[in-house]
C-alpha positions in Angstrom: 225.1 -4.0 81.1 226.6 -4.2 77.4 223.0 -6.1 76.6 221.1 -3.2 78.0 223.3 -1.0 75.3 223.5 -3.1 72.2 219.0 -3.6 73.0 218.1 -0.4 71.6 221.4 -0.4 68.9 219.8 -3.6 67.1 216.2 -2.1 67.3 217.4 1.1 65.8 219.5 -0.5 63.0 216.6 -2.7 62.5 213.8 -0.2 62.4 216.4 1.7 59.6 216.3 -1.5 57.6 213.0 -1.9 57.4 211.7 1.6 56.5 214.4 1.3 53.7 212.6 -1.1 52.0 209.8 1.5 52.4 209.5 3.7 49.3 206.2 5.0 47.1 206.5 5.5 43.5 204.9 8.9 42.1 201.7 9.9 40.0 202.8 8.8 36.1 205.9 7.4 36.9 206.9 3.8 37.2 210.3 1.9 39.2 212.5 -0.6 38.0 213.4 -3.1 41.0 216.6 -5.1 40.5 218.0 -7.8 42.7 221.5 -8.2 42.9 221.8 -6.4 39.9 218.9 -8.4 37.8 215.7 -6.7 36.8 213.1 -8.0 39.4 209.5 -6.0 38.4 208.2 -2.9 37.6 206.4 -0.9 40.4 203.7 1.6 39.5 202.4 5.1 41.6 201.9 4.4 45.0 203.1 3.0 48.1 205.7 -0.1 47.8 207.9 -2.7 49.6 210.9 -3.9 48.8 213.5 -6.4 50.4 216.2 -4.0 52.4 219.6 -4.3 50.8 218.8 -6.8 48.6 216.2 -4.9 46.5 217.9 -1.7 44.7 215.4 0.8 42.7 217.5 0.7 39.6 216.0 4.2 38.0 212.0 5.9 37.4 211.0 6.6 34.3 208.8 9.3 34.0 205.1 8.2 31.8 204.5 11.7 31.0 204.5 13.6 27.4 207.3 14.9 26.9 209.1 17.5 24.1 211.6 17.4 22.5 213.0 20.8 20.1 215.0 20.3 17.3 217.0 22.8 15.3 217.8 21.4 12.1 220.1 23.8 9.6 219.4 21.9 5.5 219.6 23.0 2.2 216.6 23.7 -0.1 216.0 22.7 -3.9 216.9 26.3 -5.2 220.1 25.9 -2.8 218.8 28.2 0.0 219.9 27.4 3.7 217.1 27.4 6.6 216.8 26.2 9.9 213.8 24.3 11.2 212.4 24.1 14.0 210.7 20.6 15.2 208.9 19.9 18.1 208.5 16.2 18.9 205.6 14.9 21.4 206.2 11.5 22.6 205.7 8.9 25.4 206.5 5.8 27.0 204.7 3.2 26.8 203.3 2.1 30.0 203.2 -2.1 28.2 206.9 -1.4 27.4 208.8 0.6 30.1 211.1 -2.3 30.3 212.4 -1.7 26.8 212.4 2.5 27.0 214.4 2.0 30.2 216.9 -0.9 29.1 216.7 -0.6 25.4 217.8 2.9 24.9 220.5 5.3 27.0 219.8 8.4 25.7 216.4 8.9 23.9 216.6 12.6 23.4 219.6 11.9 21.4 218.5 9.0 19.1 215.0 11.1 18.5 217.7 14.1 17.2 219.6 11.8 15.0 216.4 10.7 13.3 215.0 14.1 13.0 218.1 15.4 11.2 218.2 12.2 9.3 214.6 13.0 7.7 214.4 16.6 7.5 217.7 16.9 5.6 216.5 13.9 3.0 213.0 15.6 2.4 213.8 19.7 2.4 216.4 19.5 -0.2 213.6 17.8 -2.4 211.7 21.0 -2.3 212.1 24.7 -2.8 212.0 27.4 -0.3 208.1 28.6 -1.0 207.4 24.6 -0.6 208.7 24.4 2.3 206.5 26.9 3.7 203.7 25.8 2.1 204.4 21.8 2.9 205.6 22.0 6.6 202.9 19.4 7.2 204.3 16.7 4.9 207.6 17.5 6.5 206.4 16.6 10.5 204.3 13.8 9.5 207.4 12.3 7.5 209.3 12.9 10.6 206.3 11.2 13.0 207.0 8.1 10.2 210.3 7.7 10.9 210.7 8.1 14.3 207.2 5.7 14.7 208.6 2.7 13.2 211.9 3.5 14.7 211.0 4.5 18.6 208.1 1.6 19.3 211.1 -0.8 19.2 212.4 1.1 22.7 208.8 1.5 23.9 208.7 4.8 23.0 205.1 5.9 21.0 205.7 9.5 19.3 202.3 11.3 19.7 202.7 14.2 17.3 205.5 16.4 15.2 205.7 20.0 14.8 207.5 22.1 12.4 207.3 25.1 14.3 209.2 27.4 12.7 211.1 28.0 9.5 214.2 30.6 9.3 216.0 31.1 5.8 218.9 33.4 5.5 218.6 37.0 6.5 219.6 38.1 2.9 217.2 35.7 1.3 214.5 36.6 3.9 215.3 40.3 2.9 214.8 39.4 -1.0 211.3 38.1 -0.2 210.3 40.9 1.6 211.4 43.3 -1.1 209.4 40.7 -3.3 206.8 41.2 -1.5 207.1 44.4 -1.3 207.5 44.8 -4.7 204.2 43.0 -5.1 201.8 44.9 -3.3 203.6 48.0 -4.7 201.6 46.9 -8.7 198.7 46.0 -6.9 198.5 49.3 -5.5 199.9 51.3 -8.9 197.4 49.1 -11.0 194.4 50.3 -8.3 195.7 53.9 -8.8 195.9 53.3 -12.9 192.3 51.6 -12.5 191.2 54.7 -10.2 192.7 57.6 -13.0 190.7 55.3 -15.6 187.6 56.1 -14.2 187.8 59.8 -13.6 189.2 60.2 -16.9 186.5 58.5 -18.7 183.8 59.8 -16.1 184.9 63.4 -17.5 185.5 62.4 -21.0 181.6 61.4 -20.9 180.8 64.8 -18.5 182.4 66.7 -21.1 180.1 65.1 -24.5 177.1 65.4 -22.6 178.4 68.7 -21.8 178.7 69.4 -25.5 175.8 67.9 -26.3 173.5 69.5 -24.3 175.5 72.9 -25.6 175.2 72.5 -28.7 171.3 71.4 -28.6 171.2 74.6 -26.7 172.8 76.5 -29.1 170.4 74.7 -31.5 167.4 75.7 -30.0 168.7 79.5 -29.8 169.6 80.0 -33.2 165.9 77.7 -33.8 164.1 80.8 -31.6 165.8 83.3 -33.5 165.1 82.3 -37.0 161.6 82.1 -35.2 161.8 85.5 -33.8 163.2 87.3 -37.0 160.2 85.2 -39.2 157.9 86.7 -36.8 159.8 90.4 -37.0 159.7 90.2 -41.1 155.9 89.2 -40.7 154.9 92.1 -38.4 157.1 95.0 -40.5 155.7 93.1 -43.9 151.7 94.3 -42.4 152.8 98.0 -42.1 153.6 98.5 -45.5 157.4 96.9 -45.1 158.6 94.8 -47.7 160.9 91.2 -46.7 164.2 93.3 -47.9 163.8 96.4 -46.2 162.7 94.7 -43.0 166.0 91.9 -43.2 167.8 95.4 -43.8 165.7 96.9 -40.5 166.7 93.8 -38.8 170.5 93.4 -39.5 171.2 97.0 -38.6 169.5 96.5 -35.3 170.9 94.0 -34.0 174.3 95.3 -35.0 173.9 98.3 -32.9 172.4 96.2 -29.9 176.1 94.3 -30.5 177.9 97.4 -30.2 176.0 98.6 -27.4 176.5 95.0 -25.9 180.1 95.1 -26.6 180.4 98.6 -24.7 179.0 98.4 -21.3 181.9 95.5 -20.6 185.0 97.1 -18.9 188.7 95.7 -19.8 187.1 94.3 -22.9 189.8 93.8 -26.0 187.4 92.3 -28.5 187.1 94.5 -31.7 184.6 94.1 -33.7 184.9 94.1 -37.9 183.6 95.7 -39.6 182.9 98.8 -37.4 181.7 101.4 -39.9 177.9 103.0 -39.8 176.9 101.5 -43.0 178.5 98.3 -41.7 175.0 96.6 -41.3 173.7 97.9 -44.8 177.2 96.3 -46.5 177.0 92.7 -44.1 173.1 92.7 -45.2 173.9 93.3 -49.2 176.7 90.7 -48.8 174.6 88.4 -47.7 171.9 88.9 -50.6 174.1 88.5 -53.1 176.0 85.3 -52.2 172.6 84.0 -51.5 171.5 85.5 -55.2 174.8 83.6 -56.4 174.0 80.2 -55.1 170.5 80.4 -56.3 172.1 81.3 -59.8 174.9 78.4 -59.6 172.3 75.5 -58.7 169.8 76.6 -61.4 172.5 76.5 -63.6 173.8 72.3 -62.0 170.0 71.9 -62.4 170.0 73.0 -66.2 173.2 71.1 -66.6 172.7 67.7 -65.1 169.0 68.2 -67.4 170.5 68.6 -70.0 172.9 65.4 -69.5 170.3 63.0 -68.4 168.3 64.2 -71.7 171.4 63.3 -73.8 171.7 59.8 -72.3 168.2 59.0 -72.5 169.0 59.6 -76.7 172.0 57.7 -76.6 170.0 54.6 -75.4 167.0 54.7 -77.5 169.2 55.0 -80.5 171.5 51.7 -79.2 167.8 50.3 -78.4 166.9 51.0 -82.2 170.7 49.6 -83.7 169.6 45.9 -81.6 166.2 46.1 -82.6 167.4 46.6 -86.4 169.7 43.2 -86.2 167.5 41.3 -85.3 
């Protein structure tokens, strides 16, 4: 009777035993087996067997890439504080899982204490614009490091990141105002450039302007000579000499003036002077400061004559004194 009871009691405590040295080992991820507490192998994905109570799985390591974020607060050259932000890639190394797992205790913590320990000796070496501008040298200086110091723990670090650099909110407020500041001249010396070349676009509008008036002006006074040359010519064939013909002239146009002058409304010009023998008086004016010049360069003419004649004398006598010594 107690046989037919303990039967099934030793099969089911045996079949327990053996599936617990049953286990399967995931998809990049390997097992360390010990045995009595001694490493015994390494087991890889799949489906393993182990020796029930004598066989312990002493940990998994996982074989994946992993990252790792570090915030890193350092001092620049020009004594600015920022925070960096570095992402660190890495994996074990499937030849060295033995070391990663019995090597290190904590390798998220020894990769942090290397990443502070470069970024704080190679940021204070540079200024705050460097840094931005050589975040590069900074993650490959960190992937140096932790290279030569993480393959001795089986650990291979497949890239570094500097993913993001924070200064100070007041210094990060300076550069915007910089920058600010910046694009403020470029635009004032685009609007400076933009005034330059509509003021000289109308200082060149307004001398062709004046140039093409006053070769207009030109030509008008040129067809009026013309037309007053022609008026002389015609009176001159019907028995009208040149001066009563200029006198003809003068008065008529002084009267087509006045007529001019009065069919404008709201007009203030005045016109001087405004007598009926004003035309007569402007014409006899004219003659006789024309009769003046005439008389004042015949008289230059006589004059300079006269002095070239008397220095012409001079030499010939001083020609005649030399001659003589000789």
């Amino acid at each position: 009777m107690l046989a037919t009871i303990l039967i099934p009691i030793v099969l089911v405590f045996a079949l327990i035993i053996l599936f617990s040295g049953i286990f399967t080992v995931k998809q990049q991820t390997s097992a360390l087996i010990e045995r009595f507490g001694k490493f015994r192998s390494i087991r890889n994905s799949g489906l393993h067997f182990k020796v029930p109570i004598i066989d312990q799985i002493a940990g998994r390591i996982n074989l994946k890439v992993q990252q790792l974020d570090v915030l890193v607060e350092t001092k620049t050259k020009d004594d600015v504080f920022v925070k960096l932000k570095i992402s660190v890639q890495f994996q074990v190394m499937k030849t060295n899982v033995y070391d990663a797992f019995y090597k290190l205790e904590n390798p998220n913590d020894q990769i942090t204490s290397y990443v502070f320990d470069v970024v704080r000796a190679e940021v204070p070496k540079m200024k705050l614009d460097d840094v931005f501008e050589r975040k590069d040298d900074i993650a490959n200086a960190v992937k140096r490091e932790l290279n030569q110091a993480m393959q001795d723990y089986g650990y291979d670090i497949i890239k570094t990141l500097v993913t993001d650099i924070d200064p100070d909110a007041q210094v990060k407020s300076a550069m915007n105002r910089i920058n600010a500041a910046e694009r403020e001249k470029v635009a004032a010396e685009y609007v400076a450039e933009a005034e330059r070349i509509k003021i000289v676009a109308k200082a060149r509008a307004e001398a062709e302007s004046k140039r093409l008036q006053g070769q207009g002006i030109a030509d008008q006074r040129r067809e009026i000579a013309r037309g007053l040359e022609e008026s002389v010519d015609v009176l001159n064939k019907v028995g009208i000499n040149s001066q009563e013909a200029s006198a003809l002239i003068v008065v008529t146009q002084h009267y087509d003036t006045l007529q001019a002058i009065g069919e404008q409304t709201n007009s203030n010009l005045i016109l001087l002077p405004n007598s009926p023998q004003a035309g007569s008086d402007m014409l006899n004016n004219m003659i006789a400061s024309f009769t003046a010049s005439n008389q004042i360069g015949e008289a230059m003419k006589q004059k300079n004559a006269e002095n070239l004649y008397l220095q012409n004398k001079k030499k010939e006598r001083k020609d005649r004194n030399s001659g003589t010594e000789e």
